[in-house]
Every structure is written in C-alpha cells, then in structure tokens.
TORKOL-4160 file (C-alpha; in steps of 0.2 Angstrom, whole numbers, padded with zeros to 4 digits, m for minus):
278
<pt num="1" X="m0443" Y="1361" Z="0586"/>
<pt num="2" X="m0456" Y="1350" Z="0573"/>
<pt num="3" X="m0471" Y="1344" Z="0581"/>
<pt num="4" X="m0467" Y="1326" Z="0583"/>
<pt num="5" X="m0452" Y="1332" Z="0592"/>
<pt num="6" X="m0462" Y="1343" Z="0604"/>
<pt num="7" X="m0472" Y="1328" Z="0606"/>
<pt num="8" X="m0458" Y="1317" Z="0608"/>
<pt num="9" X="m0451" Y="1327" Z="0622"/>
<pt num="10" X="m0467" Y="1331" Z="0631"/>
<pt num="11" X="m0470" Y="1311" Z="0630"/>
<pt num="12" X="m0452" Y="1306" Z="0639"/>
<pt num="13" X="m0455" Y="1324" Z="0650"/>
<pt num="14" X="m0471" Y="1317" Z="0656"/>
<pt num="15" X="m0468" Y="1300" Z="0661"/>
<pt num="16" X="m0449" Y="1306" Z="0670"/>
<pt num="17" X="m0461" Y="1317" Z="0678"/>
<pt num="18" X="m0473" Y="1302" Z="0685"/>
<pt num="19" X="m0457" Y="1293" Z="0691"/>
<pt num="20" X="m0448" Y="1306" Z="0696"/>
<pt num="21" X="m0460" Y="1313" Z="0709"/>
<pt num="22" X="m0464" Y="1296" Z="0714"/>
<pt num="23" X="m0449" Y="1291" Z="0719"/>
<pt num="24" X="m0443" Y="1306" Z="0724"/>
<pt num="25" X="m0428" Y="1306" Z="0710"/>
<pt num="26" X="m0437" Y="1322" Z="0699"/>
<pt num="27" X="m0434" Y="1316" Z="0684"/>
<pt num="28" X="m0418" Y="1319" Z="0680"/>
<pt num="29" X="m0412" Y="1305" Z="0677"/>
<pt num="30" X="m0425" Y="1299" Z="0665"/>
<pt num="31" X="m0423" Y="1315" Z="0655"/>
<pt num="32" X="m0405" Y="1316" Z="0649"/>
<pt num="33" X="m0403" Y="1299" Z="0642"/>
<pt num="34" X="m0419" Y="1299" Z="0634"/>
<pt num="35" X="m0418" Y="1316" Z="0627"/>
<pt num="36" X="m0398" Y="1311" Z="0622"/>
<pt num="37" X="m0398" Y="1294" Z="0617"/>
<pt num="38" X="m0417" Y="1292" Z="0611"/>
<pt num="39" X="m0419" Y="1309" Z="0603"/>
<pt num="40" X="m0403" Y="1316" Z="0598"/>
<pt num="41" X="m0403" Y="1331" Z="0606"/>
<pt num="42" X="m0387" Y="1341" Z="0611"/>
<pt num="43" X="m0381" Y="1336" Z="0630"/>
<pt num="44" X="m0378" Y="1352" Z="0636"/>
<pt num="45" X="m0395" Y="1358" Z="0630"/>
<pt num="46" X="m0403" Y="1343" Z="0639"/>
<pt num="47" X="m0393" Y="1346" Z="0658"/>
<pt num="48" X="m0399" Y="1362" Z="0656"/>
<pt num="49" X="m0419" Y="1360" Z="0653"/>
<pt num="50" X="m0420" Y="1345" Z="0664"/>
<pt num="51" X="m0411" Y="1355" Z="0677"/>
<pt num="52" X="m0427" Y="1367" Z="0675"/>
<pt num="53" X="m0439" Y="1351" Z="0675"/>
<pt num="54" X="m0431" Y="1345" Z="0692"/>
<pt num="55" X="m0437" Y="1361" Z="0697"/>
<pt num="56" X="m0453" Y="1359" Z="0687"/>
<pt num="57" X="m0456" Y="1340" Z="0697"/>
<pt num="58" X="m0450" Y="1347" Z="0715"/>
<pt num="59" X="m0463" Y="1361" Z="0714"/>
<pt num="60" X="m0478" Y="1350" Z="0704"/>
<pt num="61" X="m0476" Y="1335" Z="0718"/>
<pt num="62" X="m0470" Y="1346" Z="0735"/>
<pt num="63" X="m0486" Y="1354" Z="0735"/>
<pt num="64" X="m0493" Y="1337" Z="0734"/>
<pt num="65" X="m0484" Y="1329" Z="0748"/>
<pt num="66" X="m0485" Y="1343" Z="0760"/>
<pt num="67" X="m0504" Y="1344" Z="0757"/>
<pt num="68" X="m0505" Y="1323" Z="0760"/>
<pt num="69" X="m0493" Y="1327" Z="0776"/>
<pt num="70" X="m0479" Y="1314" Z="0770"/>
<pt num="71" X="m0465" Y="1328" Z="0769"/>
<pt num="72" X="m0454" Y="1326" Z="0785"/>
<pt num="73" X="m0450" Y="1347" Z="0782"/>
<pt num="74" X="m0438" Y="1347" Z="0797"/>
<pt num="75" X="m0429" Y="1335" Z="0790"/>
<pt num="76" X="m0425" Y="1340" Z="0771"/>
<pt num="77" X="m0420" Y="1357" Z="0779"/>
<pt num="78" X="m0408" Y="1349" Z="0790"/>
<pt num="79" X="m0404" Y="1339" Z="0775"/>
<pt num="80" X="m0404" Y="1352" Z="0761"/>
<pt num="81" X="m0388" Y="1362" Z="0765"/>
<pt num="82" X="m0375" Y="1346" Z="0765"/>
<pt num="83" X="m0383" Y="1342" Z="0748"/>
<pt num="84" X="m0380" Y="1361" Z="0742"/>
<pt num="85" X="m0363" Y="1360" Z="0748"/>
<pt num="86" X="m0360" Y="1344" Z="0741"/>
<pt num="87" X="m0366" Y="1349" Z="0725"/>
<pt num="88" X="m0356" Y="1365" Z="0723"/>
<pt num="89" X="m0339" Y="1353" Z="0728"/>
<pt num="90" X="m0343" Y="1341" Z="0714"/>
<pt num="91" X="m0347" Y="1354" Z="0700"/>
<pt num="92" X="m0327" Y="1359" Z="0707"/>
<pt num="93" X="m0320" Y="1341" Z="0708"/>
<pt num="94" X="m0327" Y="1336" Z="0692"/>
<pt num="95" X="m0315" Y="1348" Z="0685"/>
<pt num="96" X="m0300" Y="1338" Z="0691"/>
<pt num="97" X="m0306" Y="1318" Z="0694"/>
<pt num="98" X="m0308" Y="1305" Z="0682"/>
<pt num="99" X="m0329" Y="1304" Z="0681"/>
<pt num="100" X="m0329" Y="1287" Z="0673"/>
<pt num="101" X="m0320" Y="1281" Z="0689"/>
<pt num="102" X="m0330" Y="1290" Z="0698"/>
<pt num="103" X="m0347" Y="1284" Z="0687"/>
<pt num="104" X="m0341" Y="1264" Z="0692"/>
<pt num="105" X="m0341" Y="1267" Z="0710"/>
<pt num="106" X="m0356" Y="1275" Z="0711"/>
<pt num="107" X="m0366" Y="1262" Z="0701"/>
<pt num="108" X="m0358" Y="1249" Z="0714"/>
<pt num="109" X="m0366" Y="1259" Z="0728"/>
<pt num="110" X="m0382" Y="1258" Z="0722"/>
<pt num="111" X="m0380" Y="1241" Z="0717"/>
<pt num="112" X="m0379" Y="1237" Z="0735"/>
<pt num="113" X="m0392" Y="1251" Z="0741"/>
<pt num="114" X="m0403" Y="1242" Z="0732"/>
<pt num="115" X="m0400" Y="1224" Z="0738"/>
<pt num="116" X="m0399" Y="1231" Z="0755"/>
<pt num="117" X="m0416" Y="1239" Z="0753"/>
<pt num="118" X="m0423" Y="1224" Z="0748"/>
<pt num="119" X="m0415" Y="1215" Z="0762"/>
<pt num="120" X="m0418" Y="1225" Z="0776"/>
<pt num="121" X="m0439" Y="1225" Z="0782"/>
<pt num="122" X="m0446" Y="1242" Z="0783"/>
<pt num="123" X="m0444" Y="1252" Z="0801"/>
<pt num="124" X="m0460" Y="1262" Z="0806"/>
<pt num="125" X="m0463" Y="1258" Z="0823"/>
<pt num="126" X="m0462" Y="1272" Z="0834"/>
<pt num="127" X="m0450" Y="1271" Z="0850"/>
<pt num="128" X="m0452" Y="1287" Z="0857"/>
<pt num="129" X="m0435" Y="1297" Z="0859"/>
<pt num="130" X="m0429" Y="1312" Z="0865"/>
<pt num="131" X="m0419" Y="1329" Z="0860"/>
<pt num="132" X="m0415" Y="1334" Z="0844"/>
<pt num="133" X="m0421" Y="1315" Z="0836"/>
<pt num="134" X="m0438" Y="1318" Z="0843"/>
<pt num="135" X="m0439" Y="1336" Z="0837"/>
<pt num="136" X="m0436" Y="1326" Z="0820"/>
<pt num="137" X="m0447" Y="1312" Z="0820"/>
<pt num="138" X="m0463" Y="1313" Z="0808"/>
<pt num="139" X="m0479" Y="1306" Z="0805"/>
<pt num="140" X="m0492" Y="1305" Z="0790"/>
<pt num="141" X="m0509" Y="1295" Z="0786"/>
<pt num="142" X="m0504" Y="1279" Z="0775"/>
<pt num="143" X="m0520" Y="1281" Z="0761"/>
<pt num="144" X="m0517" Y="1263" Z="0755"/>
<pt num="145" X="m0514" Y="1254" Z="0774"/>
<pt num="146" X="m0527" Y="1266" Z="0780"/>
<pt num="147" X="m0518" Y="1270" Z="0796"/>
<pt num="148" X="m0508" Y="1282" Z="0806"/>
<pt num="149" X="m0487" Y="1279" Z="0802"/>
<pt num="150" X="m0476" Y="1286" Z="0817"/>
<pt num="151" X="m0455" Y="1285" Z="0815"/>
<pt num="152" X="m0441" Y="1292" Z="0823"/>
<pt num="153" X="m0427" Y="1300" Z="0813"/>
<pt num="154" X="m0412" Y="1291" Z="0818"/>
<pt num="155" X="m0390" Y="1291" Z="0812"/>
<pt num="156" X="m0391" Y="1308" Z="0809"/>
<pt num="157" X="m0372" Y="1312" Z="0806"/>
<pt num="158" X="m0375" Y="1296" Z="0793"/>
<pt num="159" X="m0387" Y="1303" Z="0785"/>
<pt num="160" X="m0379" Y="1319" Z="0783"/>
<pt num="161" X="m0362" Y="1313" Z="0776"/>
<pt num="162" X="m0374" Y="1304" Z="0763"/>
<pt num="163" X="m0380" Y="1319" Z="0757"/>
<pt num="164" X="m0366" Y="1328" Z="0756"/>
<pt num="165" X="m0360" Y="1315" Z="0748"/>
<pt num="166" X="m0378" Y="1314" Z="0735"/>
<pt num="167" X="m0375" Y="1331" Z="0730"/>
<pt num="168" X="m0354" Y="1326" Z="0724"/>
<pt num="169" X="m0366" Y="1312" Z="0712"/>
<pt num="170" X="m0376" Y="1327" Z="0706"/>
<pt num="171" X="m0362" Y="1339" Z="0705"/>
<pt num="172" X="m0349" Y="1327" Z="0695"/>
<pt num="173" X="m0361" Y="1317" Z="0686"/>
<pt num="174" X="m0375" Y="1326" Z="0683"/>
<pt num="175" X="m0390" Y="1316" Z="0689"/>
<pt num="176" X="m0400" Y="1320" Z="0701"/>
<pt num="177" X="m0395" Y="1319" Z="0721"/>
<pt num="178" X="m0412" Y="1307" Z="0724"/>
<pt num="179" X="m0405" Y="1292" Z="0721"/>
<pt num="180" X="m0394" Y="1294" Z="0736"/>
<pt num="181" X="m0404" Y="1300" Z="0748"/>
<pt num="182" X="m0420" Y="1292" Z="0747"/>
<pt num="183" X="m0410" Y="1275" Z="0749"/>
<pt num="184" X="m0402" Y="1285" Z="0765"/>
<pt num="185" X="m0416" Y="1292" Z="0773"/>
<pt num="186" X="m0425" Y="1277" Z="0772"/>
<pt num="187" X="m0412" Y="1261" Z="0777"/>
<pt num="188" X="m0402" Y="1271" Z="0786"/>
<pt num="189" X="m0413" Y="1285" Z="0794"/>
<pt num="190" X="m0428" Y="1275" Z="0797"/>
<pt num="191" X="m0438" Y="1285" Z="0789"/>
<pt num="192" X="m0454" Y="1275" Z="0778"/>
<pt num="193" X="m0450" Y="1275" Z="0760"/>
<pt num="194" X="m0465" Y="1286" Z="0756"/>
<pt num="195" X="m0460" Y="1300" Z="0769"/>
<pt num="196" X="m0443" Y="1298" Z="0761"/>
<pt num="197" X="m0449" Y="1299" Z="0743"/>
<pt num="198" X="m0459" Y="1314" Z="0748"/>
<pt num="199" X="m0446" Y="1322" Z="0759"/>
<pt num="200" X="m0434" Y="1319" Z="0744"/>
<pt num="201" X="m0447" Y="1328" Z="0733"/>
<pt num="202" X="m0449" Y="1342" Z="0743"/>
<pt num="203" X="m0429" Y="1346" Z="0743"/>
<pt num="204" X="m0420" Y="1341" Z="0725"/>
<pt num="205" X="m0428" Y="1359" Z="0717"/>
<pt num="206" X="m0417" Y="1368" Z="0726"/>
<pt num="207" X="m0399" Y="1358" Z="0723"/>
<pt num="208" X="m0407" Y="1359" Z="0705"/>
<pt num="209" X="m0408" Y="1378" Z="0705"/>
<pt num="210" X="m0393" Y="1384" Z="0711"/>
<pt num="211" X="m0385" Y="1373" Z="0695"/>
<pt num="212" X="m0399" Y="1379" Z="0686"/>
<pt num="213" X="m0394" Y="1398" Z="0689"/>
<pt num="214" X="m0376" Y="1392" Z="0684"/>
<pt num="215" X="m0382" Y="1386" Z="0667"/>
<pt num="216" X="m0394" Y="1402" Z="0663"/>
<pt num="217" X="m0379" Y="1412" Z="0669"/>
<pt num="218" X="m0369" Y="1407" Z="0656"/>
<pt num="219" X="m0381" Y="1406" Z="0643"/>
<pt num="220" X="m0382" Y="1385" Z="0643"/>
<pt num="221" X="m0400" Y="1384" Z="0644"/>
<pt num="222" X="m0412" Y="1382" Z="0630"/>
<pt num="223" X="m0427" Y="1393" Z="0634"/>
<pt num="224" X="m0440" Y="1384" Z="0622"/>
<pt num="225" X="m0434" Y="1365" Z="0626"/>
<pt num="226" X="m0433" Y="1370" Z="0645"/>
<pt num="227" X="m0453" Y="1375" Z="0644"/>
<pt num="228" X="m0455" Y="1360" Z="0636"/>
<pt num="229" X="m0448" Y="1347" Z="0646"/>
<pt num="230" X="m0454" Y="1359" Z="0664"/>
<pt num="231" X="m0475" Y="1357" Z="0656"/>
<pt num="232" X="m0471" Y="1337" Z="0652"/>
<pt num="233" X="m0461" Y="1333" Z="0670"/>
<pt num="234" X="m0473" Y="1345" Z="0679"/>
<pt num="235" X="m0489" Y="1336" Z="0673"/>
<pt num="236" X="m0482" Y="1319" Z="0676"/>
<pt num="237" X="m0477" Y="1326" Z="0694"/>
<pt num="238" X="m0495" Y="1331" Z="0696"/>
<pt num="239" X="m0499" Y="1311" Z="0694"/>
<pt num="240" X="m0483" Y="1304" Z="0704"/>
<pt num="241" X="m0492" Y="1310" Z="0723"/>
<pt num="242" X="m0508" Y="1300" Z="0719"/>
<pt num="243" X="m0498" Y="1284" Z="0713"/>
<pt num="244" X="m0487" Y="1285" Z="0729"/>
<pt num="245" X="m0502" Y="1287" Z="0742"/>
<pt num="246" X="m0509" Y="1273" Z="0732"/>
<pt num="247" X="m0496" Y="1260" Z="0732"/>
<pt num="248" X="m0488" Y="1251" Z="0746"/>
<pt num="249" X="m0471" Y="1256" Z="0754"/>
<pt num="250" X="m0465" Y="1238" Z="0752"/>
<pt num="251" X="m0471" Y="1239" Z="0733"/>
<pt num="252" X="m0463" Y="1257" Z="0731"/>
<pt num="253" X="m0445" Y="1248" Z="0739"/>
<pt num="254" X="m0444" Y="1234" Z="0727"/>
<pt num="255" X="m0449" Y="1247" Z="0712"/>
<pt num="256" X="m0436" Y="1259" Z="0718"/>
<pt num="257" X="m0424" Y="1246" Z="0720"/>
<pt num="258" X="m0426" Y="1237" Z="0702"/>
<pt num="259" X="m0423" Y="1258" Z="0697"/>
<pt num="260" X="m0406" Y="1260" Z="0705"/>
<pt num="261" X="m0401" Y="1244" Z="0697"/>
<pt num="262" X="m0404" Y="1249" Z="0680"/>
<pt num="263" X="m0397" Y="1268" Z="0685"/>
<pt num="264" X="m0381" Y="1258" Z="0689"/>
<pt num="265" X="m0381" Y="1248" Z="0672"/>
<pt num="266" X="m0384" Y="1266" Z="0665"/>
<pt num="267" X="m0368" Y="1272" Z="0675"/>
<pt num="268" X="m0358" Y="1257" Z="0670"/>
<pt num="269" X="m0362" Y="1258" Z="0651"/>
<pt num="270" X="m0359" Y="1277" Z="0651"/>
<pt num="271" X="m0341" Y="1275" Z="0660"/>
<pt num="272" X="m0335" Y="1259" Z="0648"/>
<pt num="273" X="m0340" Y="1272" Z="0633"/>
<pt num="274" X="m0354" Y="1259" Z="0624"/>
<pt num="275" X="m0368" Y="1274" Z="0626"/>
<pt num="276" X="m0367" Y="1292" Z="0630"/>
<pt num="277" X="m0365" Y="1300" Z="0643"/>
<pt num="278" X="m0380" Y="1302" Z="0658"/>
C-alpha cells in the first residue's frame, strides 16, 4: 500500500474506532463501507481486517469500561453465547436466504429501535429485585451527572432472543452484532445506555473472533491492511471511553439513534443495488 493510502485507512480506522467504542458498535460498520465504497479496496479483504479491528476496538475500549466500572460483566457473559450461536446460524443461513430481503427488514427494525429509543425516557431507578435479576443488576459512577447509577437487569428471555438474533445480523450481513444489542439491553433490558455501550464493548471481540478465525483459516485476511486498520480502530477505541463518561446518557441515545438511522439507509441502498454492498 502507498502512503496516502495508509493514511487514508488509518484516518477512516481511527475515527470507526472513536465511534465504535463509544457506542458500543466496534467499528465495523464504519469500516467496510468506507474502506469499499470510499477507497476502493476489495470486500472481502475489508470483512476481513475490520473483523480484526472489531477485535482491535473491543480490547482497546473493554479495558476502559471495566476500569470506569460501566461493564455489566454478568451480563455480556449471559448474553455472549446467544450472539455466538446466533452468529454461526447466520454465517449458515446466509448460504440459503435472500440477504437483500433480509437487509430491508433489518433496516426497518432499527428504524424503529431508533424511534422507540427516542420515545421511551431512560430507566435507572433502582427497585430492588430478587433471584437470578438481582444477581444481574449493576451499578457504575456517571462522571458527567457526578453520581452513583443503580439498575436492575429486566426481560431476560427478551433480551436473549435479541441477541441470538444480533448475531443472525452479523452472521448474514456482515455488520457488527452492536447495533442490535445496545438498543436491547438498553429499551428493553433497562440497562442505561452507558452500561450498555460499554457492556456491548466488552462482548463484540469475541462474536468478531470466531469469524475472524474462519477468514484467517481460509486465507481471507489481509495481514498488512488487518495491522492497519487494528492500530487506526484501536487508537480511536482508546479515545471512545473518555467521550462516553463525558457525555450524557440522553446525548449518547439521540447520537445512537440518529446512527441506526443512517445504518438503516445504508441497509436499504445496499439491498435496492444503488451502492455496494455493507
């Protein structure tokens, strides 16, 4: 690769890397259509390396979150292995199903995610619970709001259908399992959007390296781009964990939201054919 390139790629790395963490999304999603569409580089090569940046984000901002205490650990574990499953049954279906069909009713999901984010007020009062929920509800220091954030976990079953079903997205479509489960754990679950983002954070590396050792396996992954694009989106997820503590949760929703929205249009143009492919 040429210098401007490099530069090019480190550029479009580093601020998916900002986002991504942020957001909880790592970067994914940012990567392959502006590595594709912007730069002109070869799809498969992309997946590949910003399968490895996902990684790159999810270790970079993890440490961050955990540090800050705005994981929910308990959670993404109970979480992680739906999206793992799902993830492997989508890589299968995508084999058989129509993925432009499939593309359009996604981005009609998170059409309404995001309205229904915006819609629905934030939950962090705590009402103490008991069993299993109470062994899942969390608690963290809110920097900006200078206070102590309790919540209870709540619509477990929900919430793990939901990721099941974010890692079908990730597996059929190749973005990342994020956008699903942020939106889930925080409208549905109760869980503040910060906790979420982070929590999100803290799980997507590992959805992101079972596909990644499916790519390397088979020789799809470009070792020089991958190293680029993993320093670019780990810098940028060093950067996302300040932001985030920073920044309101009602501020992070509406940002999130405006996101999924633009996601969907992404979707939508991809599956009608006027740009390539996510």
């Amino acid at each position: 690769m040429d210098i401007a390139l490099t530069l090019g790629i480190l550029i479009v790395a580093l601020i998916a890397g900002i986002i991504g963490s942020m957001f909880g999304l790592g970067g994914g999603i940012i990567i392959v259509p502006a590595l594709t569409l912007a730069l002109g580089l070869d799809m498969k090569d992309v997946i590949g390396a910003s399968l490895i940046g996902v990684i790159a984000s999810s270790t970079g901002a993890a440490t961050r979150y955990v540090e800050e205490g705005l994981v929910n650990i308990r959670l993404g574990m109970m979480l992680e292995p739906a999206t793992t499953l799902g993830s492997v049954v989508g890589a299968f279906l995508a084999i058989y199903l129509e993925q432009d069909i499939l593309a359009l009713a996604f981005a009609a999901v998170l059409v309404y995610s995001a309205y229904y984010m915006n819609k629905q007020p934030e939950v962090t009062v705590h009402q103490p619970g008991g069993g299993f929920y109470e062994y899942l509800a969390g608690c963290y220091i809110d920097r900006q709001a200078n206070e102590e954030i309790h919540y209870d976990v709540r619509n477990l079953p929900r919430g793990l259908l939901a990721s099941f079903a974010a890692g079908n997205m990730s597996g059929m479509l190749g973005v990342g399992g994020g956008i699903i489960k942020v939106p889930t754990m925080n409208v549905w679950m109760g869980v503040p959007m910060k906790a979420a983002a982070a929590t999100s954070n803290f799980t997507i590396g590992v959805t992101a390296l079972a596909g990644a050792a499916v790519l390397f396996a088979n020789g799809m992954i470009a070792p020089v781009l991958a190293a680029t694009v993993a320093l670019g989106v780990f810098a940028g997820a060093m950067v996302g964990p300040h932001l985030t503590k920073r920044t309101a949760g009602a501020v992070l929703r509406r940002c999130f939201s405006i996101i999924l929205i633009i996601i969907a249009a992404l979707m939508a143009l991809q599956a009608l054919g006027i740009i390539g492919g996510l």
